[in-house]
C-alpha positions in Angstrom: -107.6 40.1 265.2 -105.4 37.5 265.2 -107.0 33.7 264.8 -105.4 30.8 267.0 -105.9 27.7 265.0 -104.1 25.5 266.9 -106.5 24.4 269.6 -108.9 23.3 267.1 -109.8 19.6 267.0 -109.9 17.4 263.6 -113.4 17.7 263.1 -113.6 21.4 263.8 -111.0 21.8 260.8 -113.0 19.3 258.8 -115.9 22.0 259.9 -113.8 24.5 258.6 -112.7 23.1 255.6 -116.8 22.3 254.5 -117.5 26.1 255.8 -115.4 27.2 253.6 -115.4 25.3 250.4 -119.6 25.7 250.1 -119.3 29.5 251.3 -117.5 30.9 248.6 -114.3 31.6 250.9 -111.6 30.2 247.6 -113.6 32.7 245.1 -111.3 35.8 246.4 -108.1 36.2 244.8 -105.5 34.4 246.6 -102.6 35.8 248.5 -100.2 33.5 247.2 -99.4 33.1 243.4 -96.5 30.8 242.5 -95.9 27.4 244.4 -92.6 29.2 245.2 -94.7 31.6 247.5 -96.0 28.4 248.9 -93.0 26.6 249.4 -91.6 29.2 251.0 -94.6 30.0 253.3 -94.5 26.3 254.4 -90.9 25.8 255.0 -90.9 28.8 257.3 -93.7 27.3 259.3 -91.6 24.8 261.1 -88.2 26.3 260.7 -86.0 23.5 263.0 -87.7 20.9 260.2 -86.2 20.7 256.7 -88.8 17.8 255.5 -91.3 21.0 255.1 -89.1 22.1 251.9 -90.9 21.1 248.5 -93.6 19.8 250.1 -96.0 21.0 247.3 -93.2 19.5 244.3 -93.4 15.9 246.4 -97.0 15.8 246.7 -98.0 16.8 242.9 -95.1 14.1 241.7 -97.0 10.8 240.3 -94.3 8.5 241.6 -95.5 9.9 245.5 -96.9 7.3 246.9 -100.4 7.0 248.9 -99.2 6.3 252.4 -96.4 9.8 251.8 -99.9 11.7 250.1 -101.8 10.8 252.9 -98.7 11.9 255.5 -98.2 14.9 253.8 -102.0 15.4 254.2 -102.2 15.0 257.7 -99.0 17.2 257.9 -101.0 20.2 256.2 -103.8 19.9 258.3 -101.3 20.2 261.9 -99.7 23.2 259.6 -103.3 24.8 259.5 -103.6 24.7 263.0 -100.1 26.3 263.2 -100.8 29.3 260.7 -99.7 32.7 262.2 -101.8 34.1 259.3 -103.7 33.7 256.7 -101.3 33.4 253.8 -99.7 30.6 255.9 -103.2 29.2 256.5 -103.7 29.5 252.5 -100.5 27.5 252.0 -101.0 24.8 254.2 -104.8 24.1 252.4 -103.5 24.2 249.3 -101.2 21.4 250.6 -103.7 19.4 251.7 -106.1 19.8 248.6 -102.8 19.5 246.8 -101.8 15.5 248.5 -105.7 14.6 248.2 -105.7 15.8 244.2 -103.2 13.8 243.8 -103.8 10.4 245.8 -107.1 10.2 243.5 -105.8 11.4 239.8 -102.6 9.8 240.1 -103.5 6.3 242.8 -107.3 6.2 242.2 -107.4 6.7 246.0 -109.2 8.5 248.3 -107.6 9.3 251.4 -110.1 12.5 252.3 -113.0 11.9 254.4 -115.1 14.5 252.3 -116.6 12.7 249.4 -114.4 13.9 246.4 -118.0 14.8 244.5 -117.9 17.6 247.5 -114.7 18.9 246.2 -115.4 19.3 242.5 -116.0 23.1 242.7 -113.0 23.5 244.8 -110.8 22.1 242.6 -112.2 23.5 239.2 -111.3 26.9 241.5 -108.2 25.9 242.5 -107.0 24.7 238.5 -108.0 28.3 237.4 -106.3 30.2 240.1 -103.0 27.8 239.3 -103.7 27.1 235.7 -100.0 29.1 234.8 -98.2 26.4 237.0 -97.9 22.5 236.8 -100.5 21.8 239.8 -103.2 23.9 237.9 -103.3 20.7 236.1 -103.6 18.1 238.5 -106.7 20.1 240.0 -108.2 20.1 236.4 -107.7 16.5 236.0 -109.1 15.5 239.5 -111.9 17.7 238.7 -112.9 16.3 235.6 -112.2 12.8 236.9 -114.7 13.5 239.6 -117.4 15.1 237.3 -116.9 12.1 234.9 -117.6 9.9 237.7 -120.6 11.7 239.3 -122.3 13.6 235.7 -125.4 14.5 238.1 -124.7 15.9 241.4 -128.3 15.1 243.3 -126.9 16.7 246.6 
């Protein structure tokens, strides 16, 4: 069964993306396992559009600023709605979780709605699963940044 994403509001992705970070859904092994993959997979989602190519490189670069992160942010979440699949729907999350990572390590901004307490676990996932390649990293570091800032998580 195929899904159809793209009638889904913003709040029902925002559903989607709470469902899925507190269910467990980012413990399976991923589908895709070098940014290249991802890359790729993105570009492909909007063929005629050549601003989808190094998508991932622009938002994990420190000199990108907030008002592009939070672009590129909003950009992933139209991709999710697009996704013929689910390794194009994996590409476009990691995207998003990609821009917000790096609006808060390297801006000190948050430009999620989700408190970035809420995506501590998510990210410690998402720095294991990339820890061989550069945005491993900026997942650790927003991960410990957040656990720094919140120690006890009384939620």
């Amino acid at each position: 069964m195929k899904t159809d994403y793209k009638n889904l509001s913003g709040s029902q992705i925002k559903a989607l993306f709470l469902v899925a970070s507190e269910s467990g859904l980012y413990t399976s092994a991923p589908s895709i396992v070098t940014a290249a993959d991802a890359e790729r997979l993105l570009a492909g989602m909007r063929p005629g559009e050549h601003s989808n190519s190094s998508l991932l490189e622009t938002a994990a670069d420190q000199t990108t600023p907030v008002q592009e992160l939070t672009r590129i942010k909003e950009l992933a979440k139209e991709l999710m709605k697009e996704a013929a699949d689910g390794r194009h729907l994996e590409a476009a999350r990691l995207l998003y979780h990609l821009a917000v990572a790096a609006a808060f390590v390297h801006h000190d901004a948050e430009i999620s709605g989700r408190p970035m307490r809420k995506q501590q676990l998510l990210y410690e996932r998402f720095a294991e699963t990339w820890a061989a390649q550069p945005i491993g990293q900026l997942f650790r570091e927003a991960a410990t940044r957040v656990a720094r800032a919140n120690p006890i998580d009384s939620e």
